[in-house]
DSSP file (Angstrom, degrees, kcal/mol; ACC not computed):
  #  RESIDUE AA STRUCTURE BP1 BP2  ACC     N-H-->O    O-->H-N    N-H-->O    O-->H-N    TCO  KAPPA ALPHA  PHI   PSI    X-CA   Y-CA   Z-CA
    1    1 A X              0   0    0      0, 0.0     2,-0.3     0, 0.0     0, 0.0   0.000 360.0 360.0 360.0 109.8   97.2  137.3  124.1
    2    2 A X        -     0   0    0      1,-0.0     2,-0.9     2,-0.0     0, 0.0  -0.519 360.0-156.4 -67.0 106.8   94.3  135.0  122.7
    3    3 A X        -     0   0    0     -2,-0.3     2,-0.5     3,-0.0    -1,-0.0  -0.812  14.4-172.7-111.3 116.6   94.9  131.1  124.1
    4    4 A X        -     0   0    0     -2,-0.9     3,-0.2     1,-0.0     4,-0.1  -0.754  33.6 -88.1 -94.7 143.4   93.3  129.4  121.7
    5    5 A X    >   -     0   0    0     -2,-0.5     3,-1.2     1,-0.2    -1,-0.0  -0.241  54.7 -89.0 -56.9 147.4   92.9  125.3  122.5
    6    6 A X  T 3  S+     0   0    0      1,-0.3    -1,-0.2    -3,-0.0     3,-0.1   0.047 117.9   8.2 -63.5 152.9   95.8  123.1  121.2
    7    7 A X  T 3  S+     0   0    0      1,-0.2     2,-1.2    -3,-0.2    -1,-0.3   0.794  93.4 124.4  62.3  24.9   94.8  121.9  117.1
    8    8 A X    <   +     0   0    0     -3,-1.2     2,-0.3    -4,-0.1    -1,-0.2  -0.782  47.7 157.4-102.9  80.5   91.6  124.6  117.4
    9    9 A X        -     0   0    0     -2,-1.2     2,-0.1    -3,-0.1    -4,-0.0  -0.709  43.9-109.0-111.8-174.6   93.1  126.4  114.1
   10   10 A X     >  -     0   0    0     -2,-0.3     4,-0.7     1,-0.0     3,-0.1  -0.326  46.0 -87.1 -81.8 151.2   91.7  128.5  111.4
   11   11 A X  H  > S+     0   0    0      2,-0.2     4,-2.8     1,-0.2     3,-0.3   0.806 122.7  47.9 -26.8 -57.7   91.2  127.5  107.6
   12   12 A X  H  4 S+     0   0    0      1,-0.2     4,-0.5     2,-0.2     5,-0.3   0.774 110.7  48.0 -78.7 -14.3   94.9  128.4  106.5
   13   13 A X  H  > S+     0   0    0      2,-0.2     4,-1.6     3,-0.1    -2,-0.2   0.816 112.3  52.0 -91.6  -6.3   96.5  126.8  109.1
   14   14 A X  H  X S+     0   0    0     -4,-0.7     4,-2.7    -3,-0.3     5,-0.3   0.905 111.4  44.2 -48.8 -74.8   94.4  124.0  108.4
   15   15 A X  H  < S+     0   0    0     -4,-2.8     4,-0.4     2,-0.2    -2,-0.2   0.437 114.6  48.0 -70.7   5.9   95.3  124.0  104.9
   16   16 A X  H  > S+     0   0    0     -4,-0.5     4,-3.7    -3,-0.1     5,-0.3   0.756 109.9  57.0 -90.5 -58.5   99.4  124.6  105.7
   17   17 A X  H  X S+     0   0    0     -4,-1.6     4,-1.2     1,-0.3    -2,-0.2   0.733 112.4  40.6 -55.1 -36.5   99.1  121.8  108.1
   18   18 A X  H  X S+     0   0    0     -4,-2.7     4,-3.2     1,-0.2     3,-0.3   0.932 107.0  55.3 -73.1 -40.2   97.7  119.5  105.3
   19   19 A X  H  >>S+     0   0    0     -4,-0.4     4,-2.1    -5,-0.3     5,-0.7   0.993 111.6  50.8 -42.4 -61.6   99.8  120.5  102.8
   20   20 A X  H  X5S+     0   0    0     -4,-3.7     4,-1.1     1,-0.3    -2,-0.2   0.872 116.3  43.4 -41.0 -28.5  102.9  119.3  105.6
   21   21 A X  H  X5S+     0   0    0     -4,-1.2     4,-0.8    -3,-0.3    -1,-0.3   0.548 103.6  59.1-101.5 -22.8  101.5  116.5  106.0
   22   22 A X  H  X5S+     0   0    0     -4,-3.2     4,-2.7     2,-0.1     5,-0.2   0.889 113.1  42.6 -66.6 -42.8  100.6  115.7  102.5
   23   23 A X  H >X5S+     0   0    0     -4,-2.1     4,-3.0    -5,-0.3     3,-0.5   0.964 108.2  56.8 -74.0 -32.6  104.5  115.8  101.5
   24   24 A X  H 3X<S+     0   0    0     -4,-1.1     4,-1.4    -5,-0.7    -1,-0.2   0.825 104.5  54.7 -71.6 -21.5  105.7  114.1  104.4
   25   25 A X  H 3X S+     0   0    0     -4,-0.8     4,-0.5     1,-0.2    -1,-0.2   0.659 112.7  41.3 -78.6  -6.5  103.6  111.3  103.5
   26   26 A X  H <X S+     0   0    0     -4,-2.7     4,-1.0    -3,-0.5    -2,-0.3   0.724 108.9  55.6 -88.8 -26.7  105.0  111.1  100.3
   27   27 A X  H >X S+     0   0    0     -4,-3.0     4,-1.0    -5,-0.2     3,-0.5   0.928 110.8  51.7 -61.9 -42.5  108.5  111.7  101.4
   28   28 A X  H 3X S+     0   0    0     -4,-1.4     4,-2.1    -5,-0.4     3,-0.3   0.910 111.4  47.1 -61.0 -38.7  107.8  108.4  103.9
   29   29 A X  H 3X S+     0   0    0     -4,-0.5     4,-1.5     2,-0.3    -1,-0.3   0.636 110.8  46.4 -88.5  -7.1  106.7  106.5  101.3
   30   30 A X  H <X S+     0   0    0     -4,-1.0     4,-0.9    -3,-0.5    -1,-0.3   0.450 113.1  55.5 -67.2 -18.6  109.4  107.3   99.0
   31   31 A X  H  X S+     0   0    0     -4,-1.0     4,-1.3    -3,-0.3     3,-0.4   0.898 107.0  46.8 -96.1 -67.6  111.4  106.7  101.6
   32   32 A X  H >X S+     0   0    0     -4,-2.1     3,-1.2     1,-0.3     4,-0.6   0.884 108.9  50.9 -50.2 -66.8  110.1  103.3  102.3
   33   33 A X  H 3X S+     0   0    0     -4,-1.5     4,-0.6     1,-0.3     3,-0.3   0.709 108.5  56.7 -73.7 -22.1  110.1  102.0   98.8
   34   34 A X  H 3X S+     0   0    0     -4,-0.9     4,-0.9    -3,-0.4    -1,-0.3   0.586 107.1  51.4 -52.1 -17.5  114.0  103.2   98.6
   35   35 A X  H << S+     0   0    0     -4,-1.3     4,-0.3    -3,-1.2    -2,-0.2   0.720 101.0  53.9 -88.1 -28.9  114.6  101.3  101.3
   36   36 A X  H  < S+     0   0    0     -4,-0.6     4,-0.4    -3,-0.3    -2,-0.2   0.604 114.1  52.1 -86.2 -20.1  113.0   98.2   99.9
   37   37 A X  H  X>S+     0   0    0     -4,-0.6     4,-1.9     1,-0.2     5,-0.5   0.861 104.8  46.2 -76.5 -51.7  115.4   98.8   96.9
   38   38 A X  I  X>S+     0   0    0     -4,-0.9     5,-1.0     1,-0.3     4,-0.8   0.648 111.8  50.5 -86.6 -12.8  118.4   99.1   98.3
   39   39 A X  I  45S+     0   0    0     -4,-0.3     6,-2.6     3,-0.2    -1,-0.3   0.751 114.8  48.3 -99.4 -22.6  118.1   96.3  100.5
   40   40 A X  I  45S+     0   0    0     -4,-0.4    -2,-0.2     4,-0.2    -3,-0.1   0.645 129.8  14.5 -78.3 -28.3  116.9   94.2   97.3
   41   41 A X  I  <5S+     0   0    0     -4,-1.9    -3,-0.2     3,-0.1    -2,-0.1   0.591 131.4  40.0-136.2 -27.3  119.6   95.1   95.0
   42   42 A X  I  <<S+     0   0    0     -4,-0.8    -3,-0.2    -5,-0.5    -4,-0.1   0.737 130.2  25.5-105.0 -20.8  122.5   96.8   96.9
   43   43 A X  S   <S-     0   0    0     -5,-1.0    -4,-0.1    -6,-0.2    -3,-0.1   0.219  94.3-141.2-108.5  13.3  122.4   94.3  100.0
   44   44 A X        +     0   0    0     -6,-0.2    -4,-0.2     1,-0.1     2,-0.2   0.650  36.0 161.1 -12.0  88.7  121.0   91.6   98.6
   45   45 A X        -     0   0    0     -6,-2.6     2,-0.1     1,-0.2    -1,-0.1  -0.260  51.3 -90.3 -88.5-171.8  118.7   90.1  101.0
   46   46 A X    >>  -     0   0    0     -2,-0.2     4,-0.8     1,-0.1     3,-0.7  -0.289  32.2-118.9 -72.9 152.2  116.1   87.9  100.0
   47   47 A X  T 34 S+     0   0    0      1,-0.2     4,-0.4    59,-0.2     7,-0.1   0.808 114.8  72.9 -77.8 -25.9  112.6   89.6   99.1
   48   48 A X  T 34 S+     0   0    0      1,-0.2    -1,-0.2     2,-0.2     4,-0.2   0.642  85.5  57.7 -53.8 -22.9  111.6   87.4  101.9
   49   49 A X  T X4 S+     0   0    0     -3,-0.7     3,-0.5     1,-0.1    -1,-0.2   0.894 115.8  30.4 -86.1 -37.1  113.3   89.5  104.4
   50   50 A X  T >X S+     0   0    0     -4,-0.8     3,-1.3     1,-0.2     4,-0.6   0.444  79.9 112.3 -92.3   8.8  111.4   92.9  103.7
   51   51 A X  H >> S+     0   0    0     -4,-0.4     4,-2.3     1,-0.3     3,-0.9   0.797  71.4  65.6 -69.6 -22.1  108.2   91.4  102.6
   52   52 A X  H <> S+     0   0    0     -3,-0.5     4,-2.1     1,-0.3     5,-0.3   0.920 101.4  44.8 -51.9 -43.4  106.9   93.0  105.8
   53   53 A X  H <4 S+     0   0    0     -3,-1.3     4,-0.5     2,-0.2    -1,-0.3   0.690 111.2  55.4 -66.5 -13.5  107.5   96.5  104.5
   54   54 A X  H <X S+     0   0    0     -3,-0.9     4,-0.8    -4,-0.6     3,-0.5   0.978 111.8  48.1 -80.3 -65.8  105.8   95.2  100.8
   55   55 A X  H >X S+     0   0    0     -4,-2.3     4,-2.2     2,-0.2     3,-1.9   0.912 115.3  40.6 -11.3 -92.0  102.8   94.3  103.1
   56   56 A X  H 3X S+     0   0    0     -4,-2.1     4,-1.6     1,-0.3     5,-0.2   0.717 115.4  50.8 -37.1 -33.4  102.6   97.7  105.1
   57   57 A X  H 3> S+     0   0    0     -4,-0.5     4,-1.0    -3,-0.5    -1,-0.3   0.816 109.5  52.1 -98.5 -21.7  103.2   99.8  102.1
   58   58 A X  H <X S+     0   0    0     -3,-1.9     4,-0.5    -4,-0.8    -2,-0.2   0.952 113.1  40.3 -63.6 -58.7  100.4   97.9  100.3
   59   59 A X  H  X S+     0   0    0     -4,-2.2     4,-0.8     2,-0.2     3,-0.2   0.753 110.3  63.7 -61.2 -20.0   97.6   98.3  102.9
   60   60 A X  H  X S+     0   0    0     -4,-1.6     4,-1.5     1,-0.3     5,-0.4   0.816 109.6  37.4 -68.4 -34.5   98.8  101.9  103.4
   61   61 A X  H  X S+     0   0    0     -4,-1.0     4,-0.9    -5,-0.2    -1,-0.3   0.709 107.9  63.1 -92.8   6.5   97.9  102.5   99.9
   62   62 A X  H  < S+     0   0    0     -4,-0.5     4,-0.4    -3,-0.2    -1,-0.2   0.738 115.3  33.8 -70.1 -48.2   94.8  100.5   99.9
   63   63 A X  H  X S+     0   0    0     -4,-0.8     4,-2.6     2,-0.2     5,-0.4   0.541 106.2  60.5-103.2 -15.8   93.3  102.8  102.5
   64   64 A X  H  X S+     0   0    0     -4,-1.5     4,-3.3     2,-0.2     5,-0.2   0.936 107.3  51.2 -88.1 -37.1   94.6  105.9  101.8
   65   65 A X  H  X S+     0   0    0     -4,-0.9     4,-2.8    -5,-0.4    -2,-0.2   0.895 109.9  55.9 -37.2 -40.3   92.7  105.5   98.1
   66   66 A X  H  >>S+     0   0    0     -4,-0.4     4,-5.0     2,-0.2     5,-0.6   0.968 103.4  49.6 -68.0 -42.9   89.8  104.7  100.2
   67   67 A X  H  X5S+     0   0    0     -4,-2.6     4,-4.2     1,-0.2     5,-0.5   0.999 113.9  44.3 -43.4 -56.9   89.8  107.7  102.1
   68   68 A X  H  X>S+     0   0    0     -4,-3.3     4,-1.1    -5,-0.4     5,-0.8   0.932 110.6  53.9 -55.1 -43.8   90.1  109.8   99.2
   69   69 A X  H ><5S+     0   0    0     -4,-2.8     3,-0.6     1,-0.3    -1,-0.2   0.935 118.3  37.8 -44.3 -66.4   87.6  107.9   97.6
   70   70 A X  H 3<5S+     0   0    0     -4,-5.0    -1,-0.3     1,-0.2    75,-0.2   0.944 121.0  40.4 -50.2 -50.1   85.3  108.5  100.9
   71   71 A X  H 3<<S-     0   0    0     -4,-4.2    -1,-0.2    -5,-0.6    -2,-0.2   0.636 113.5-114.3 -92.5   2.1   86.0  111.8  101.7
   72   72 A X  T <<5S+     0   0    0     -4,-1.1    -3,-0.2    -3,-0.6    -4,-0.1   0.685  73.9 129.0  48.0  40.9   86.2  113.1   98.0
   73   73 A X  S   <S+     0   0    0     -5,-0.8     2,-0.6    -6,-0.2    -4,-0.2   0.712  84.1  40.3 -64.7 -30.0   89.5  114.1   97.4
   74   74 A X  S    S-     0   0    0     -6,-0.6     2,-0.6    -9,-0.2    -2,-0.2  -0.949  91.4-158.8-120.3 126.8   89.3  111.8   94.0
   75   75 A X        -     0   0    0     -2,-0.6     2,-0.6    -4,-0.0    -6,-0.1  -0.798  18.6-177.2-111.4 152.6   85.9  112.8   93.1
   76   76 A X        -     0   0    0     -2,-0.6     3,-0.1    -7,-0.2    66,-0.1  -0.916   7.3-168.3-142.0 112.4   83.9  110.2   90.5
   77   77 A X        +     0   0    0     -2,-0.6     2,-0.3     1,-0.2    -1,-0.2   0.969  69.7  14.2 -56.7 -88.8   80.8  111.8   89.9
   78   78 A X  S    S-     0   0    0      0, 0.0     2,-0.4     0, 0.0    -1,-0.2  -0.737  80.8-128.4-100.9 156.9   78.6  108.8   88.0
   79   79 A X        -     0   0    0     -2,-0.3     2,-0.1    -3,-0.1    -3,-0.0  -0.991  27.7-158.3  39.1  56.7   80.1  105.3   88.4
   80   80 A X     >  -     0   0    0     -2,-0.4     4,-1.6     1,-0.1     5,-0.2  -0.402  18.2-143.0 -52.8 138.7   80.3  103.9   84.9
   81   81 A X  H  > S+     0   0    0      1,-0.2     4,-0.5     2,-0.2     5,-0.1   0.794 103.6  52.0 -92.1 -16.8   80.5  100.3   84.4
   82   82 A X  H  > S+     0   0    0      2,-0.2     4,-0.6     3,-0.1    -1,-0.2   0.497 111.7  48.9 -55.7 -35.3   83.0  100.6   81.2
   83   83 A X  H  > S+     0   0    0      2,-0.2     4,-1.9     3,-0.1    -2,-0.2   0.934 116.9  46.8 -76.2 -61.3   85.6  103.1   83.6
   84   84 A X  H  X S+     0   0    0     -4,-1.6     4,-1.5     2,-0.2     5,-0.4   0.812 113.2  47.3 -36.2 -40.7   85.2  100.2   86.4
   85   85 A X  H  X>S+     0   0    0     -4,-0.5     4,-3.6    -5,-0.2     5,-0.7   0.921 111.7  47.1 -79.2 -35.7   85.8   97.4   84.0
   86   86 A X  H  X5S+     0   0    0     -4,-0.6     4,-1.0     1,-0.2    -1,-0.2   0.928 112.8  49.9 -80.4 -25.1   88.8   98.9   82.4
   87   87 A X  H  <5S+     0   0    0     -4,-1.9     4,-0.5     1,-0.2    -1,-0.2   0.731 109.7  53.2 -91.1  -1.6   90.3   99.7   85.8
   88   88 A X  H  X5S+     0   0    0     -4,-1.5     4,-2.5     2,-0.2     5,-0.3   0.767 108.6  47.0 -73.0 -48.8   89.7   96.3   86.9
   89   89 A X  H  X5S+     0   0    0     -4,-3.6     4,-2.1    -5,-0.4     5,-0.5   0.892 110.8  57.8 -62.1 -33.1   91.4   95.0   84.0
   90   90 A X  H  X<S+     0   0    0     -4,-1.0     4,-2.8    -5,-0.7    -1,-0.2   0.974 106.0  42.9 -59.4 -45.3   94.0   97.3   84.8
   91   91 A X  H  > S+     0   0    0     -4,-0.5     4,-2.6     2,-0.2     5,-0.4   0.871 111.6  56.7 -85.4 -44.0   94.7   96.3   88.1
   92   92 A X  H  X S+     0   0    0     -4,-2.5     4,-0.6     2,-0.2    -1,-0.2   0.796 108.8  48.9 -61.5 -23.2   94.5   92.4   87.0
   93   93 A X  H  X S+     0   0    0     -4,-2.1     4,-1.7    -5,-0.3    -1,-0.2   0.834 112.3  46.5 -79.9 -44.2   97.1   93.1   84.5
   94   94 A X  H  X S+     0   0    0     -4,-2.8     4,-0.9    -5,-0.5    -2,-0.2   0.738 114.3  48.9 -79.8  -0.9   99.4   95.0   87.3
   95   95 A X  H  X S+     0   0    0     -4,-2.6     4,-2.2     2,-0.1    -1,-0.2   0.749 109.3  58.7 -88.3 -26.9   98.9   92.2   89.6
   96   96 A X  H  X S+     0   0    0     -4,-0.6     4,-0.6    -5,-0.4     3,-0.3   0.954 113.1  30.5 -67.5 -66.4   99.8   89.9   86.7
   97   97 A X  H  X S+     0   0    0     -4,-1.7     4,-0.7     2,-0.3    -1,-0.2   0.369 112.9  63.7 -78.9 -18.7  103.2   91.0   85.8
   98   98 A X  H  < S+     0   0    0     -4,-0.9     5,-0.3     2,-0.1    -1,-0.2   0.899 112.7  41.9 -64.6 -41.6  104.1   92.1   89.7
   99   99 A X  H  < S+     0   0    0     -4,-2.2     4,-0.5    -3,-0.3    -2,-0.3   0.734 111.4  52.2 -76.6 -11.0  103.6   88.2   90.4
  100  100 A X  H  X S+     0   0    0     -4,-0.6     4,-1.8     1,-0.2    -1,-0.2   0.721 115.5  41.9 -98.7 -19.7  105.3   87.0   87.5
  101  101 A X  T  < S+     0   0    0     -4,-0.7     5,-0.4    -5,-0.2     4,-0.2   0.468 111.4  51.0 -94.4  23.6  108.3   89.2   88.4
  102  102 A X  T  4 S+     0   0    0     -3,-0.2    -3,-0.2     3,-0.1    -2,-0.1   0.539 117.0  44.6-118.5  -0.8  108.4   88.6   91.9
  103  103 A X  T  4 S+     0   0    0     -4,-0.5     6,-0.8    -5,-0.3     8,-0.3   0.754 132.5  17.5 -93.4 -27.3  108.3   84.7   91.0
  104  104 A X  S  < S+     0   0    0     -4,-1.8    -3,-0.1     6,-0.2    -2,-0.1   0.243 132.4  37.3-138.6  27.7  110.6   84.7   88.4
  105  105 A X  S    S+     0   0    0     -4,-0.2    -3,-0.1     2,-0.0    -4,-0.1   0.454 122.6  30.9-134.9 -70.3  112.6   87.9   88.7
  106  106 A X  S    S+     0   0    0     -5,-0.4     2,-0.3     1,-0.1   -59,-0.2   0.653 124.4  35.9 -96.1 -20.1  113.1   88.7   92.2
  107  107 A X  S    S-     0   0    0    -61,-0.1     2,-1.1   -60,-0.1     3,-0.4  -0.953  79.1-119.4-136.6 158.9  113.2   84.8   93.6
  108  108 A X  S    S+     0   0    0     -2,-0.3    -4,-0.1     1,-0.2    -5,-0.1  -0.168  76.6 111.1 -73.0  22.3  114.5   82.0   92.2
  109  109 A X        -     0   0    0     -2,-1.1    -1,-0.2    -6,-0.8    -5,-0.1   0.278  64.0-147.5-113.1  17.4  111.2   80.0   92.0
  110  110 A X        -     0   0    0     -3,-0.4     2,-0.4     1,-0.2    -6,-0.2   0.723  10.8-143.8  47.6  74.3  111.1   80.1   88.5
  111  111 A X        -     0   0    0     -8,-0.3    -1,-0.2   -11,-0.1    -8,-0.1  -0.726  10.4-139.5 -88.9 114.9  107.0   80.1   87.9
  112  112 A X     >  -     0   0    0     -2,-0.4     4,-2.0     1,-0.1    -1,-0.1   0.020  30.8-102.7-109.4 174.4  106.0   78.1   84.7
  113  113 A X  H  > S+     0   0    0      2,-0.2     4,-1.1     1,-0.1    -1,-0.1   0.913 121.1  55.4 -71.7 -27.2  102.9   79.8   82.4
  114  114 A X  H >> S+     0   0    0      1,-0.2     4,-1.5     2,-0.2     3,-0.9   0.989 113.1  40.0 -59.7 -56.8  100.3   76.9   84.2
  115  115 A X  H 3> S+     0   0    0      1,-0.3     4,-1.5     2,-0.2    -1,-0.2   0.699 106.5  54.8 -69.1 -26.3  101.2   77.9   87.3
  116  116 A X  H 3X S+     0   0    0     -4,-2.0     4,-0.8     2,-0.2    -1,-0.3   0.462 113.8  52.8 -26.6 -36.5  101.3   81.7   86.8
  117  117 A X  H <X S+     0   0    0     -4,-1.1     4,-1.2    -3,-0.9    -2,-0.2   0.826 105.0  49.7 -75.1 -46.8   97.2   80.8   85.4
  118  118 A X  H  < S+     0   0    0     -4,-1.5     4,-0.3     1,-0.3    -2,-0.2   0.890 105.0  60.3 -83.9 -26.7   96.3   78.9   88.6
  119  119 A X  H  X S+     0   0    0     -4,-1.5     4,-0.9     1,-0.1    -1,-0.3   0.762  95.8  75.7 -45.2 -32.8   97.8   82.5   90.3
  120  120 A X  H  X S+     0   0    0     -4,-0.8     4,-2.2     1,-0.3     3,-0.4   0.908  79.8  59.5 -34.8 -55.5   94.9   84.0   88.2
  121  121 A X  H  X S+     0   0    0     -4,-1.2     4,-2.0     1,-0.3    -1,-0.3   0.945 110.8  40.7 -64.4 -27.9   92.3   83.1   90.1
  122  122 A X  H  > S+     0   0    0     -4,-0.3     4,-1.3     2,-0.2    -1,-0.3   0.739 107.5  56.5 -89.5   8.6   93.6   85.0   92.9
  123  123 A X  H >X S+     0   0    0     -4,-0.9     4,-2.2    -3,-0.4     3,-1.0   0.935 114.3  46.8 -99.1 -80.2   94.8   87.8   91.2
  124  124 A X  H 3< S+     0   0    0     -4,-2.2    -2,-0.2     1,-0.3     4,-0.2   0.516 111.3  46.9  -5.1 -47.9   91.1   87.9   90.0
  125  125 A X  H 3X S+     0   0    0     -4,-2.0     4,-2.3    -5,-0.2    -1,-0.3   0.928 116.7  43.5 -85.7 -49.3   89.4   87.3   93.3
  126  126 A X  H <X S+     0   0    0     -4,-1.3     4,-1.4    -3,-1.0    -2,-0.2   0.755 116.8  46.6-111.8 -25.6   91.7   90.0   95.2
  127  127 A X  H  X S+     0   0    0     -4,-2.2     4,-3.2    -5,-0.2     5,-0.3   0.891 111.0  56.7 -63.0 -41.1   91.3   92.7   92.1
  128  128 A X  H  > S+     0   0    0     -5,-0.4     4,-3.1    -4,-0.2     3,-0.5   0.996 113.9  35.2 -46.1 -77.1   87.6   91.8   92.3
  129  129 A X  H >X S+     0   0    0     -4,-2.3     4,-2.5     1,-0.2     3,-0.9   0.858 115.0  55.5 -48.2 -63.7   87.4   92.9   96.3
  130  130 A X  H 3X>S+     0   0    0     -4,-1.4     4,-4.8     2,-0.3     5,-0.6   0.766 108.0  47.3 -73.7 -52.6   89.7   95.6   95.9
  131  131 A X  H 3<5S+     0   0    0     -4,-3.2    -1,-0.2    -3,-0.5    -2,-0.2   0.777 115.9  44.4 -69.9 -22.5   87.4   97.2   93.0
  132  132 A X  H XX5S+     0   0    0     -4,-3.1     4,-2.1    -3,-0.9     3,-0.9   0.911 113.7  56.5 -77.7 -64.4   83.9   96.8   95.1
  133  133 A X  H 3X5S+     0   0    0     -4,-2.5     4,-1.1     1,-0.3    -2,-0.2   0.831 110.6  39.5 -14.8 -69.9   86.0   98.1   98.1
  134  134 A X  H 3X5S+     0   0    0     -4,-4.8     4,-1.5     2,-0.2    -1,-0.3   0.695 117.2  50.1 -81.7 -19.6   86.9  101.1   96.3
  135  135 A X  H <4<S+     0   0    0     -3,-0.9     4,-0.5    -5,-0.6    -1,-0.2   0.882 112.0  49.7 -85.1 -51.7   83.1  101.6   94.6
  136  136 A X  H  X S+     0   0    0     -4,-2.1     4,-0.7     2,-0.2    -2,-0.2   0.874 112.3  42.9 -65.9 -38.5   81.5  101.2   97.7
  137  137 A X  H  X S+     0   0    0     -4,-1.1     4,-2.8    -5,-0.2    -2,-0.2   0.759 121.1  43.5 -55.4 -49.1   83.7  103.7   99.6
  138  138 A X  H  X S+     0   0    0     -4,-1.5     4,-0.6     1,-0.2    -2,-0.2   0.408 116.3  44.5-107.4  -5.4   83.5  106.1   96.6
  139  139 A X  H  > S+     0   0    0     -4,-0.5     4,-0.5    -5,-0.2    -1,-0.2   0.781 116.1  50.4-104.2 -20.2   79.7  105.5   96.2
  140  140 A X  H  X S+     0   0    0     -4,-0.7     4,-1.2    -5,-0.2    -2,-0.2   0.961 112.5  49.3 -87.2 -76.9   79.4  105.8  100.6
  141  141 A X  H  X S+     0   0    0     -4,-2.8     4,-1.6     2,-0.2     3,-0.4   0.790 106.5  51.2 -14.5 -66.1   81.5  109.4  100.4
  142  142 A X  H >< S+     0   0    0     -4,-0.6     3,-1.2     1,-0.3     2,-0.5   0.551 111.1  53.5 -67.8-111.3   79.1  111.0   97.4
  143  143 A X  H 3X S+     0   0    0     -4,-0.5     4,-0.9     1,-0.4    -1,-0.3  -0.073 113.5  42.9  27.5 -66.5   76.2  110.0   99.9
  144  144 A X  H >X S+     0   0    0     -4,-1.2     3,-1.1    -2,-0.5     4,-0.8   0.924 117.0  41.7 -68.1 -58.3   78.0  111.9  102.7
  145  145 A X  H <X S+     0   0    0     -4,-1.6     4,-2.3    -3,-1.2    -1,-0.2   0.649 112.1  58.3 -60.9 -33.4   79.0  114.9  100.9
  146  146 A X  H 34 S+     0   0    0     -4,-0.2    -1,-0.3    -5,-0.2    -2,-0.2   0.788 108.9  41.9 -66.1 -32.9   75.8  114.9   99.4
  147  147 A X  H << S+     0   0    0     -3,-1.1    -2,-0.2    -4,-0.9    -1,-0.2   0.791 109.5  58.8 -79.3 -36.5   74.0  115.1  102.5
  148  148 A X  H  < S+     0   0    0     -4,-0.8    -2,-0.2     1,-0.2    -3,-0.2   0.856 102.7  53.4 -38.4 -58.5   76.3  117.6  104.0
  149  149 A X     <        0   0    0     -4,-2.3    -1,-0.2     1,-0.2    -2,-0.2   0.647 360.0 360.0 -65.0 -12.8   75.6  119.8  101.4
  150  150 A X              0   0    0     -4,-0.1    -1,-0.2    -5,-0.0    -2,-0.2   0.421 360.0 360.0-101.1 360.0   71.5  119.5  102.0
């Protein structure tokens, strides 16, 4: 009887253990965002009461892109500035239409087209960070892998 040190495993128990661990972190977060539902729409609190879970489930996906980004699970070879620009517009567009349905949709604060513009800039600035974040991570990764591999 072999006592091998606790977590010291092999390449397929490696790769079951991520697999478990991939679905149960999608189950949680499926989990999460049903929960944010049902509390919005069948118990109708205030969005103000769960905004902590909106929060949590936001930075969790913020960083778990970066990882992949770093560690080169989403692999991006070259860095095009035309693939960057369009997924920056992309992002500015889903930040645009989450804030004008969480202003005039989900709360009662009724958000006129001026103000919904002067949200722009920040929607701008925080799409901005988010797409250097992720470029930098994913430009920091190929670096490491690259180096690994020499």
């Amino acid at each position: 009887m072999s006592k091998k040190p606790f977590l010291n495993m092999d390449e397929r128990s490696k790769q079951i253990a991520g697999k478990v661990i991939a679905i149960m972190y999608f189950l949680t977060i499926i989990a999460l965002q049903i929960d944010v539902i049902v509390r919005q729409f069948v118990f109708d609190q205030n969005i103000h009461d769960f905004e902590d879970l909106a929060i949590i489930l936001t930075i969790n996906s913020l960083f778990l892109i970066t990882a992949l980004l770093y560690f080169g699970a989403i692999s991006i070879q070259k860095l095009k500035i035309k693939f960057v620009l369009i997924f920056y517009a992309w992002i500015v567009v889903l930040g645009t239409i989450f804030t004008y349905l969480k202003y005039n949709v989900f709360t009662d604060a009724n958000l006129s087209f001026s103000q919904l513009m002067n949200k722009l800039v920040i929607i701008f600035t925080i799409s901005g960070l988010i797409v250097l974040f992720w470029m930098l991570f994913s430009i920091l990764g190929k670096r490491k892998i690259d180096k690994e591999l020499d």
